[in-house]
C-alpha positions in Angstrom: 1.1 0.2 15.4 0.1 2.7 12.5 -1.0 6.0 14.2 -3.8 8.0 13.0 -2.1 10.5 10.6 0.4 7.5 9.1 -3.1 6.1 7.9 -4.4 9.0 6.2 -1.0 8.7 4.2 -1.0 5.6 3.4 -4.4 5.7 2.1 -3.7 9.2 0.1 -0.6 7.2 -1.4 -2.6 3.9 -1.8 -5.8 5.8 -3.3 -10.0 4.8 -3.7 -10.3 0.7 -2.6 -7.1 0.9 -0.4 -7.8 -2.1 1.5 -8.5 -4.4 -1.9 -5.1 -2.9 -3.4 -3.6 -3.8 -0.4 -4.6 -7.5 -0.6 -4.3 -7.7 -4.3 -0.8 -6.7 -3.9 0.0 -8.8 -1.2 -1.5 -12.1 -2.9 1.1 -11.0 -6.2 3.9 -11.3 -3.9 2.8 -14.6 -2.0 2.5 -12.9 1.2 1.7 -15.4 3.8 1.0 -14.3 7.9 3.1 -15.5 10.6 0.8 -18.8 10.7 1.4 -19.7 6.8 -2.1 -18.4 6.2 -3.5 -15.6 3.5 -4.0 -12.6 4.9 -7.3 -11.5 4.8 -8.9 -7.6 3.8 -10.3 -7.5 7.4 -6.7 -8.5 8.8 -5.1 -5.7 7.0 -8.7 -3.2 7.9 -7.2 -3.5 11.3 -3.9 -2.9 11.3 -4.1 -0.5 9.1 -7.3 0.9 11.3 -4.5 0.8 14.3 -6.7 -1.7 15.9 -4.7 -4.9 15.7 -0.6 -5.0 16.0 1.0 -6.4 13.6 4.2 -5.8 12.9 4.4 -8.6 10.0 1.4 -6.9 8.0 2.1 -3.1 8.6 5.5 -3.9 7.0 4.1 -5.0 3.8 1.3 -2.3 4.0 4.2 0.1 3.9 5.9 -1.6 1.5 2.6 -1.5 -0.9 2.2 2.3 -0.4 5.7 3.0 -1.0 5.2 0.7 -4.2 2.6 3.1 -5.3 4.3 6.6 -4.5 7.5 5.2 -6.9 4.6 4.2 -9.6 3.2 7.4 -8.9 6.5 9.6 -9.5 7.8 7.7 -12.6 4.2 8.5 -14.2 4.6 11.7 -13.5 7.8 11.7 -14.7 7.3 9.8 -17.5 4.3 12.9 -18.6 6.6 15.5 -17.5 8.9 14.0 -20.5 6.4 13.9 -23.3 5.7 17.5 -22.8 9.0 18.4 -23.0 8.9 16.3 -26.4 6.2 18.2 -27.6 6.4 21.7 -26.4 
């Protein structure tokens, strides 16, 4: 079950309209719930809320934040080059 402060990371990682990014993600990569069905933005509001269990979907919700956090870094890696190009 996410706890309390693992939420306030993910959504810091995941940034403004977590829960949307979450689902867009997870309908990219075919992600299907344990019965075969979508998962929807108020299945993933509760897990990620700490409400619901579910180990399935707090997998790929880490997965999607951890996604993000490498975007993130190669970004800023990718502006820390330029400057070193131009200075």
């Amino acid at each position: 079950m996410i706890t309390e402060i693992q939420r306030d990371s993910i959504i810091k990682a995941i940034g403004k309209n977590h829960i949307s990014k979450i689902y867009d993600w997870l309908k990219t990569t075919d992600f299907k719930s344990i019965y075969g069905r979508e998962v929807s933005k108020g299945m993933i509001s509760k897990v990620l809320n700490g409400t619901w269990d579910n180990e399935i979907i707090e997998t790929a919700i880490l997965d999607c934040a951890s996604k993000k956090l490498y975007e993130r870094k190669a970004l800023e890696e990718k502006k820390a080059n330029i400057l070193k190009q131009v200075s």
